[in-house]
Each structure stands twice: as structure tokens, then as C-alpha cells.
C-alpha positions in Angstrom: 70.8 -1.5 -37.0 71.6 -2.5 -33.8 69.3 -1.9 -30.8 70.8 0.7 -27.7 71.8 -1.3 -24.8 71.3 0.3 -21.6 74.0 0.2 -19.4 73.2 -1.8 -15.8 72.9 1.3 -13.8 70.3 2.9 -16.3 68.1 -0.3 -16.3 65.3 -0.9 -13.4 67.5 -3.7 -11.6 70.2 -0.5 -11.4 67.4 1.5 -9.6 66.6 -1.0 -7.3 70.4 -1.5 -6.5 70.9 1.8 -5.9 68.1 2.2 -3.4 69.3 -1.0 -1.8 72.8 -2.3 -2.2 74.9 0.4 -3.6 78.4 -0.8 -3.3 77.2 -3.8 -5.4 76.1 -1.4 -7.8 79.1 0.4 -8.3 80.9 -3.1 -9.4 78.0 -4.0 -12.3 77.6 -0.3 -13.4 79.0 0.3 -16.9 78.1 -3.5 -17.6 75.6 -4.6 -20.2 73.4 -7.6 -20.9 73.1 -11.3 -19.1 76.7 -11.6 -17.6 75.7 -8.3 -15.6 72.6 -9.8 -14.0 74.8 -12.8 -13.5 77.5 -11.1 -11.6 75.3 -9.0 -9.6 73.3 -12.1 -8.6 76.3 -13.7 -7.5 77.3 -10.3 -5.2 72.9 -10.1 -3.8 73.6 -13.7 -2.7 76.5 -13.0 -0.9 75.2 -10.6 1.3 72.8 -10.4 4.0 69.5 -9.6 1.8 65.8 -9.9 3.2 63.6 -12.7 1.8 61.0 -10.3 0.4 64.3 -8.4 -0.8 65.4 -11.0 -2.8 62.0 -11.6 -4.3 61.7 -8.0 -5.2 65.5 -8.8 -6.6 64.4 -12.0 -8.4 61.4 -10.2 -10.3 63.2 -7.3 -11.9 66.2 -9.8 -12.8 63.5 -11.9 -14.5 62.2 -8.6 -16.4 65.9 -7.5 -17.3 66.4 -10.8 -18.9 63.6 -10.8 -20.8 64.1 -7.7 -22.1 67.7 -8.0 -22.6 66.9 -11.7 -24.8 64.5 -9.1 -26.7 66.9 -7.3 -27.9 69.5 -9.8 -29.1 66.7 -11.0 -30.9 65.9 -8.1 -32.6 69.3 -7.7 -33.1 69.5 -11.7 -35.1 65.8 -10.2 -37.0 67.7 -7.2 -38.2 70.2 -9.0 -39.8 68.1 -11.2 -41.6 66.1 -8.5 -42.7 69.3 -6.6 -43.6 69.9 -9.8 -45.8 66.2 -10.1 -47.5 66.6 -6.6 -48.4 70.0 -7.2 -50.1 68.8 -9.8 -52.3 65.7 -8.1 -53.0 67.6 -4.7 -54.0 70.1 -6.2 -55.6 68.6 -9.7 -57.2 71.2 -11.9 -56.1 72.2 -13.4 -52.8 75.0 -12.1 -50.7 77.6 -14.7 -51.7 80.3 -13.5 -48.9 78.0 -15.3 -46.0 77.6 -18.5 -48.3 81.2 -18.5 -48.7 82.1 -18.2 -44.9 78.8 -20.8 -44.5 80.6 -23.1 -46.7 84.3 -23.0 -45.2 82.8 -23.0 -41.8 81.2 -26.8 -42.7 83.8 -27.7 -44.7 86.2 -27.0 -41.6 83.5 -29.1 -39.2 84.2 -31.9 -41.3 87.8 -32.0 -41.8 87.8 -31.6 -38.5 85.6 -34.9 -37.8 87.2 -36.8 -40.5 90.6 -35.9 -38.6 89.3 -36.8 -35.4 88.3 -40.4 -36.6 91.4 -41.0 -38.8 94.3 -39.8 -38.0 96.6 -40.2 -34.8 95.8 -37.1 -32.0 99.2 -36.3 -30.5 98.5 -33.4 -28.3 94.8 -34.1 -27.2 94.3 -30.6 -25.5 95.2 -28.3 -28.2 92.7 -30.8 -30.4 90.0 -30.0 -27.9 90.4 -26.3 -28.2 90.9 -26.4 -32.2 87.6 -28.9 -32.1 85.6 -26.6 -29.6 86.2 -23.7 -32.0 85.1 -25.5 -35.2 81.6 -26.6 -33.5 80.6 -23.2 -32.0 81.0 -21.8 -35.9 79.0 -24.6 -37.3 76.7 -24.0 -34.5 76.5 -20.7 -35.5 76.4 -21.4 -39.2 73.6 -23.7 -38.5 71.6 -22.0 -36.2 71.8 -18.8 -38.7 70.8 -20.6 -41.9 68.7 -23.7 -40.2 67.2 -22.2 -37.3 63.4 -21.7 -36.5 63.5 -17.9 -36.8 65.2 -18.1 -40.1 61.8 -17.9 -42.0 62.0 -15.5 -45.2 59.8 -12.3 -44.1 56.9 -11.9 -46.9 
């Protein structure tokens, strides 16, 4: 299940804005998660804030962070959970995610052998198609390879 987000405006950097810079947080308000910190921190910068301000600004954008990193992963822990608990209900693995595990590497190294055979006409739209193939690997490896990917006992 997946954690609540709060929206910006419900969250204690959204308090502070609100006491302090309102109009900024009327822009970040039904935003969630990192890009909203990001974009508000862009708008504090650009205005005339107070050093001891933008400490005060700095600290509860450190604790929103943390909080909000929390969550996504609680959110990663859930799933793998959700996955122990299929194969211990069910005594067999979820063979969909192997299947989408395998095509996802298989497609990483078509791909690279591609890349190192065969004659790249259009160069951008390679770039694109190759970005794409390494963030799913990435993703594929991180899930299945990564250091929270222990089996829970």
C-alpha cells in the first residue's frame, strides 16, 4: 500500500511559507514530493529573504526531504514485501516481474550489441532509444540487485 503524500501546503515548509512568502506558496501548493521543494527553492532564492530566513527555510527543507525520501522508501519496502508474501502464499515466484526483468536485459543488450556493431544513422533518436533502455535496466537492477533487496525473515 502506498504511503499518503501530503500535499506542499499541508507539510511544515507550507506553514512556514504561508507565514512568510505567500505568493510563493500559492505556486508550489497542490505539489508533492522533491520537485516541490525544488521549485519553491528556486522562487525563496529569488526574492529578497533574510539570512536567518533562509536558514529557518534551509532547515525545514532538509526535514521535508528527509521525510519525503522516507516515504519512497517505504513505498520500494512495500513492494518487496508485497512480493515475499506472494511467494510465500502462493509457493511460487511471481513470474510476470522475471519476465519484464528478463526482456528489460535482454533489450540493454541488443541495444549495446547494436551500438558496437551496426552503422548509427540518426545519432539522436539512438540517444533517446539508448537513454530509455539504461534507466529500465537501472531500474531492473537496482530492484533485484540493490542493497535493500534483502529477503525479510
Amino acid at each position: 500500500m502506498k504511503p499518503d503524500r501530503k500535499k506542499f501546503k499541508e507539510t511544515k515548509v507550507g506553514a512556514w511559507l504561508k507565514k512568510h512568502f505567500p505568493d510563493v506558496l500559492s505556486v508550489a501548493s497542490d505539489l508533492t514530493g522533491i520537485e516541490a521543494l525544488d521549485k519553491v527553492g528556486e522562487l525563496i532564492k529569488g526574492s529578497q529573504i533574510k539570512p536567518e530566513q533562509l536558514a529557518e527555510f534551509k532547515e525545514l527543507e532538509h526535514q521535508q526531504r528527509i521525510e519525503v525520501y522516507q516515504l519512497q522508501l517505504q513505498d520500494i519496502q512495500s513492494a518487496r514485501n508485497r512480493e515475499a508474501e506472494v511467494a510465500k502464499a502462493t509457493g511460487r515466484i511471481d513470474m510476470f516481474q522475471r519476465v519484464v526483468g528478463t526482456v528489460g536485459l535482454i533489450l540493454l543488450i541488443m541495444v549495446v550489441c547494436y551500438a558496437l556493431f551496426a552503422d548509427i544513422k540518426n545519432s539522436i533518436e539512438f540517444a533517446h532509444v539508448k537513454g530509455l533502455v539504461e534507466g529500465i535496466a537501472l531500474s531492473i537492477f537496482t530492484y533485484f540487485f540493490g542493497s535493500s533487496a534483502k529477503v525479510p525473515k
